[in-house]
PALUMNU-672107 format. One record per residue: x, y, z of N, C-alpha, C, O in turn; residue in three letters. Coordinates in steps of 0.1 Angstrom, whole numbers, plus 5000, padded with zeros to 4 digits. Example, Ala and Ser with C-alpha at 12.3 -4.5 7.8 and 13.67 -1.06 7.14 Angstrom:
2
+------+------+------+------+------+------+------+------+------+------+------+------+-------+
!  nc1 !  nc2 !  nc3 ! cac1 ! cac2 ! cac3 !  cc1 !  cc2 !  cc3 !  oc1 !  oc2 !  oc3 ! torlo !
+------+------+------+------+------+------+------+------+------+------+------+------+-------+
! 5132 ! 4943 ! 5078 ! 5123 ! 4955 ! 5078 ! 5132 ! 4967 ! 5078 ! 5142 ! 4967 ! 5085 !   ala !
! 5128 ! 4978 ! 5071 ! 5137 ! 4989 ! 5071 ! 5129 ! 5000 ! 5079 ! 5134 ! 5011 ! 5080 !   ser !
+------+------+------+------+------+------+------+------+------+------+------+------+-------+
This chain:
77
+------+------+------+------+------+------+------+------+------+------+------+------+-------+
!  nc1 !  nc2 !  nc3 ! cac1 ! cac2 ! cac3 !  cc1 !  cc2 !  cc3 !  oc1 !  oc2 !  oc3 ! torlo !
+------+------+------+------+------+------+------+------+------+------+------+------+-------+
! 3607 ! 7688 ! 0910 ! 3606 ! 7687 ! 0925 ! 3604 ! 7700 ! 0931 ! 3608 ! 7711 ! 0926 !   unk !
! 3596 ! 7699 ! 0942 ! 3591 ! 7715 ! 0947 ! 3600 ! 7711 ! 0965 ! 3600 ! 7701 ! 0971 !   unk !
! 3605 ! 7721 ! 0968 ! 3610 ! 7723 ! 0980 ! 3607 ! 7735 ! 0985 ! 3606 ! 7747 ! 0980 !   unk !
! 3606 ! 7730 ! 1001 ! 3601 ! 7739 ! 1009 ! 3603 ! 7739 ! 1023 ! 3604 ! 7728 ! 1028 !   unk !
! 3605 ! 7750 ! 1029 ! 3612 ! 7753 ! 1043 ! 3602 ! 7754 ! 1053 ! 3590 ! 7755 ! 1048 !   unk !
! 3603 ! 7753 ! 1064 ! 3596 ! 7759 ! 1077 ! 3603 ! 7755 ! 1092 ! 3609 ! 7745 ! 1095 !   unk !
! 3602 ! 7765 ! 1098 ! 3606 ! 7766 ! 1108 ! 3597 ! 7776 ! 1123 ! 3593 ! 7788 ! 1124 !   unk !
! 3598 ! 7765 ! 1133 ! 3585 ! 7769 ! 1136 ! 3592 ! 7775 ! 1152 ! 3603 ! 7771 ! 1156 !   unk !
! 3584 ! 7785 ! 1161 ! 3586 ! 7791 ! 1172 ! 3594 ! 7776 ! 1183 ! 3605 ! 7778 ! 1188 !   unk !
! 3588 ! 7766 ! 1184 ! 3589 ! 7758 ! 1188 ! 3604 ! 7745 ! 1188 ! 3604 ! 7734 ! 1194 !   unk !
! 3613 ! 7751 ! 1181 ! 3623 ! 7749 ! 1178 ! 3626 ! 7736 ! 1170 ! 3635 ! 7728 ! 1171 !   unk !
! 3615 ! 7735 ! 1159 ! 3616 ! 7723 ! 1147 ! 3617 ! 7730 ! 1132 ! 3610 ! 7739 ! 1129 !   unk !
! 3624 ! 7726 ! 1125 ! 3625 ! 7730 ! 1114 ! 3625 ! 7719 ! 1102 ! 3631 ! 7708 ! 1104 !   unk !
! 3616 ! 7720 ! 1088 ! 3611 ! 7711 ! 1083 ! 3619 ! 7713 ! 1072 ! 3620 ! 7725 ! 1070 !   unk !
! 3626 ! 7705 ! 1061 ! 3628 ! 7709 ! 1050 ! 3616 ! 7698 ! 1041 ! 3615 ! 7686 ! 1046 !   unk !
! 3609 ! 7701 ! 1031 ! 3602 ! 7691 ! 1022 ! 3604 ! 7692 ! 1016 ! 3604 ! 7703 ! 1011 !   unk !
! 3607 ! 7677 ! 1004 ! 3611 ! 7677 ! 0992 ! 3597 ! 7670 ! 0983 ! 3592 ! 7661 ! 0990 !   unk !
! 3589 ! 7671 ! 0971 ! 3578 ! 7663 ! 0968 ! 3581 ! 7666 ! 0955 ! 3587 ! 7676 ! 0950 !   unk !
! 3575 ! 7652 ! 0949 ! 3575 ! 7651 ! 0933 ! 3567 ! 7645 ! 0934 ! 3563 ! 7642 ! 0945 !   unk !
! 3559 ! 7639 ! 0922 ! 3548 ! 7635 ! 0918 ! 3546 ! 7620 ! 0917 ! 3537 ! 7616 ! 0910 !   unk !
! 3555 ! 7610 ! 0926 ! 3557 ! 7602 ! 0926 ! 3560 ! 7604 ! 0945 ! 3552 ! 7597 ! 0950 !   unk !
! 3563 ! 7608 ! 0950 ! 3567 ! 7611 ! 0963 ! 3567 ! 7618 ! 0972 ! 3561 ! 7628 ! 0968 !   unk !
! 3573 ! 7622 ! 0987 ! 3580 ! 7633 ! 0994 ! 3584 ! 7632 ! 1002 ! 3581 ! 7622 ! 1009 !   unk !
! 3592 ! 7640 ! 1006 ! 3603 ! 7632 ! 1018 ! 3605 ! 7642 ! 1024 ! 3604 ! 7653 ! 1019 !   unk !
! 3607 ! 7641 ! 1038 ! 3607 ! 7657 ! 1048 ! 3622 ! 7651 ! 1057 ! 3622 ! 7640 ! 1063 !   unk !
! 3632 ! 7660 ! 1055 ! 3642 ! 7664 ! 1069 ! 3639 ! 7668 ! 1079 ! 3640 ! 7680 ! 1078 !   unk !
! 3635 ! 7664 ! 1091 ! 3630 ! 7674 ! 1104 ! 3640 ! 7674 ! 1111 ! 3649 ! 7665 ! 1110 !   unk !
! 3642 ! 7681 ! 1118 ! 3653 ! 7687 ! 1129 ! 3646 ! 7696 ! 1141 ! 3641 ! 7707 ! 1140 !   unk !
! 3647 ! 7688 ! 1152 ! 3639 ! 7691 ! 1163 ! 3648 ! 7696 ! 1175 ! 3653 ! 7686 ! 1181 !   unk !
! 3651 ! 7710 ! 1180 ! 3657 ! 7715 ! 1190 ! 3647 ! 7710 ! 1200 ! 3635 ! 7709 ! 1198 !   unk !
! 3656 ! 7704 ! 1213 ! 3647 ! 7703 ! 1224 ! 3645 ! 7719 ! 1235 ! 3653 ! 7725 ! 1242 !   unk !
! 3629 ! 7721 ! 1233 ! 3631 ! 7730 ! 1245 ! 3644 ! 7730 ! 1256 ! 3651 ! 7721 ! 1259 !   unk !
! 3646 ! 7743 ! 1260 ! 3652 ! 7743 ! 1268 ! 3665 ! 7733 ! 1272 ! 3670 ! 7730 ! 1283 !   unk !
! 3668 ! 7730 ! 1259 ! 3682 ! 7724 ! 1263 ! 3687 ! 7726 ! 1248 ! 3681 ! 7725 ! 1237 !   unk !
! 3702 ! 7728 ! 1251 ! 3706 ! 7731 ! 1234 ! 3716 ! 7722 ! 1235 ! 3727 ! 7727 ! 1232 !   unk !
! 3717 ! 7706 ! 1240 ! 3726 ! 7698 ! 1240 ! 3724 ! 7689 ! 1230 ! 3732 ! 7683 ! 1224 !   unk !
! 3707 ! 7687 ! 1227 ! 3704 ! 7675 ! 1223 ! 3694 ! 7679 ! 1208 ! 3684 ! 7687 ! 1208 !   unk !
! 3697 ! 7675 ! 1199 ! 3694 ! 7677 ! 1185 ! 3687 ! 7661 ! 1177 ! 3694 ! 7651 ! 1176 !   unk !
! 3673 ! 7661 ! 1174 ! 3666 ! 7650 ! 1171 ! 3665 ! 7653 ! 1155 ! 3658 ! 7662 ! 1151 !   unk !
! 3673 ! 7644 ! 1144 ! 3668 ! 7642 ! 1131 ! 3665 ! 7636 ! 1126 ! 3672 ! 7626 ! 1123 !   unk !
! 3650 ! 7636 ! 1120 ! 3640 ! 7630 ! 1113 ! 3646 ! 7625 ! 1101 ! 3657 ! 7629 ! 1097 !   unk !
! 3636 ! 7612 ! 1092 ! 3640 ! 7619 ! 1077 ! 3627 ! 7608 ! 1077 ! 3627 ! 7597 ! 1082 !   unk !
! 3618 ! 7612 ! 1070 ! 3605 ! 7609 ! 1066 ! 3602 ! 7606 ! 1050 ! 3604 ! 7615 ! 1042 !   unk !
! 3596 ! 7594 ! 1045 ! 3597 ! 7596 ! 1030 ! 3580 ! 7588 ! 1031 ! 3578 ! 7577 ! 1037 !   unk !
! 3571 ! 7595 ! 1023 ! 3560 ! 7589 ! 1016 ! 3560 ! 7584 ! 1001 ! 3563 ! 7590 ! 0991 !   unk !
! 3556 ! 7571 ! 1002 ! 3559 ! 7566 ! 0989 ! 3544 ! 7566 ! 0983 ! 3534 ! 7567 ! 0989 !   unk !
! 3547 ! 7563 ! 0968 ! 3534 ! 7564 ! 0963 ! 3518 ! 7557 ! 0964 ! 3507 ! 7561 ! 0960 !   unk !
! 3521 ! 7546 ! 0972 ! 3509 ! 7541 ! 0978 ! 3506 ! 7540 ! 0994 ! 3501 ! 7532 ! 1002 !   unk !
! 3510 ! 7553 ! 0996 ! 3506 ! 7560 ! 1016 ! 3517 ! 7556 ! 1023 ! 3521 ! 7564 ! 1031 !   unk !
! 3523 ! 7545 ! 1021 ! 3532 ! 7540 ! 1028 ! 3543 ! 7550 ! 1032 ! 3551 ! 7555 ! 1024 !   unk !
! 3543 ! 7551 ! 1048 ! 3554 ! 7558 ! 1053 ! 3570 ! 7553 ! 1064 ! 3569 ! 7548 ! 1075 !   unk !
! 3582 ! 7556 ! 1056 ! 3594 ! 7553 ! 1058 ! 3598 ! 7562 ! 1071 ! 3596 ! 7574 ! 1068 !   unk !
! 3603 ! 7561 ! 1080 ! 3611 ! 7570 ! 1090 ! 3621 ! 7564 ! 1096 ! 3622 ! 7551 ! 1096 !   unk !
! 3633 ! 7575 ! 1104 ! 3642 ! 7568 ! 1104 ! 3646 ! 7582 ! 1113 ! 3647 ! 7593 ! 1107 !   unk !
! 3650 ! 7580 ! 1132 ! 3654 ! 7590 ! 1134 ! 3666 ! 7587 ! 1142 ! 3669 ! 7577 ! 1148 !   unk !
! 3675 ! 7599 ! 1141 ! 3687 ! 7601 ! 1152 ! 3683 ! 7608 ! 1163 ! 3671 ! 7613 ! 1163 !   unk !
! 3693 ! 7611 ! 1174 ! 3692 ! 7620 ! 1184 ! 3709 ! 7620 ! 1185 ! 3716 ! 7610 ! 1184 !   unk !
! 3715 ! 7636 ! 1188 ! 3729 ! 7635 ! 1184 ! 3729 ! 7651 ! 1193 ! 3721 ! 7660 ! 1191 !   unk !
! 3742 ! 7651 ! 1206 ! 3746 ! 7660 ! 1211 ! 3756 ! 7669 ! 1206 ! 3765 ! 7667 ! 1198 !   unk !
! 3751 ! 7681 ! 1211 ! 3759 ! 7693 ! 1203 ! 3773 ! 7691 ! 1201 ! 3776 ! 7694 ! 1190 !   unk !
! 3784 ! 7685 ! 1210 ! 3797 ! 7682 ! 1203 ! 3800 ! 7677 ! 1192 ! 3808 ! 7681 ! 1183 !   unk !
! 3790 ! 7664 ! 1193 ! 3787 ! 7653 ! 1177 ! 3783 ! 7660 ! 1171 ! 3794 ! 7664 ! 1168 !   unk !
! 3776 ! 7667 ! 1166 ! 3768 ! 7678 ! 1159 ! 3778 ! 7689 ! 1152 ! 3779 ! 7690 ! 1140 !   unk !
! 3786 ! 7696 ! 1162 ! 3800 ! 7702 ! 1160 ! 3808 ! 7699 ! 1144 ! 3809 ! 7704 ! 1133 !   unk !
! 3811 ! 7684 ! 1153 ! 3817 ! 7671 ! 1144 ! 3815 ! 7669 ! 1128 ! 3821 ! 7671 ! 1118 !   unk !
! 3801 ! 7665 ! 1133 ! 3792 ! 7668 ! 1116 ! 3792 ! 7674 ! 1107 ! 3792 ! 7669 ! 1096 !   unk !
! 3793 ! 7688 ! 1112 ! 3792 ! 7702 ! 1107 ! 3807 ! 7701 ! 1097 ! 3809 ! 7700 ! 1085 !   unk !
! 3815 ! 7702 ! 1110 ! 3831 ! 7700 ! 1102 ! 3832 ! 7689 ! 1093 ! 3839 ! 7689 ! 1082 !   unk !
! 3826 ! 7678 ! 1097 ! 3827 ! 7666 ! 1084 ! 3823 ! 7674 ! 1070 ! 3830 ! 7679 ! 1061 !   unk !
! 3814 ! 7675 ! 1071 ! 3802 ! 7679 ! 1059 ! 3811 ! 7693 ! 1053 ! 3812 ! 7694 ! 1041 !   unk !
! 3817 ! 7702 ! 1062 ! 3823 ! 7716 ! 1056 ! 3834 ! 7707 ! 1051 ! 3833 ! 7707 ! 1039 !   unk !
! 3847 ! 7696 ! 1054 ! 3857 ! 7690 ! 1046 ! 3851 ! 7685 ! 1034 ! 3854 ! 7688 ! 1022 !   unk !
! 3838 ! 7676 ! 1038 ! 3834 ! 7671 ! 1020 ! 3831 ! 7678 ! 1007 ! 3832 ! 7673 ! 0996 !   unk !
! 3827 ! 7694 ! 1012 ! 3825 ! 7706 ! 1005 ! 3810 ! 7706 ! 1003 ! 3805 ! 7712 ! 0994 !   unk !
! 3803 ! 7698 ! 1013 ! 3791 ! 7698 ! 1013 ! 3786 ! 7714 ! 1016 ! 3783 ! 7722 ! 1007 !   unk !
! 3785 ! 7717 ! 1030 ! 3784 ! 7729 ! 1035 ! 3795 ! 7742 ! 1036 ! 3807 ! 7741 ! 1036 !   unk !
! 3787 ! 7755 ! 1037 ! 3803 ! 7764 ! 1036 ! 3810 ! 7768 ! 1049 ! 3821 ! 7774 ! 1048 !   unk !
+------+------+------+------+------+------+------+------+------+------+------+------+-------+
């Protein structure tokens, strides 16, 4: 599997995952000018073109929330 980052002036940041069978992108979209509201993607191509998506939209408190979820699971540090 090849993974790869980007992050763009525009306040979107892409993570991509691809194998040879697939790929699947995390997107995370800051809205201009407002830092309340946080849009996440999760995009997957399967091997005959076919594309899966599936998005949230989640305010910085819930987001907070998250963060601390994910730091108890020992997911993040």
């Amino acid at each position: 599997m090849q993974s790869t980052f980007h992050a763009s002036d525009s306040g979107q940041a892409v993570i991509r995952n691809t194998t040879a069978v697939d790929s699947e992108q995390l997107v995370v979209t800051l809205h201009p000018g407002s830092d309340s509201m946080v849009d996440i993607q999760i995009r997957e191509e399967v091997s005959d073109g076919e594309q899966v998506s599936n998005t949230i939209s989640i305010n910085q408190p819930n987001l907070q929330k998250l963060f601390e979820w994910l730091r108890d699971q020992g997911v993040v540090d």
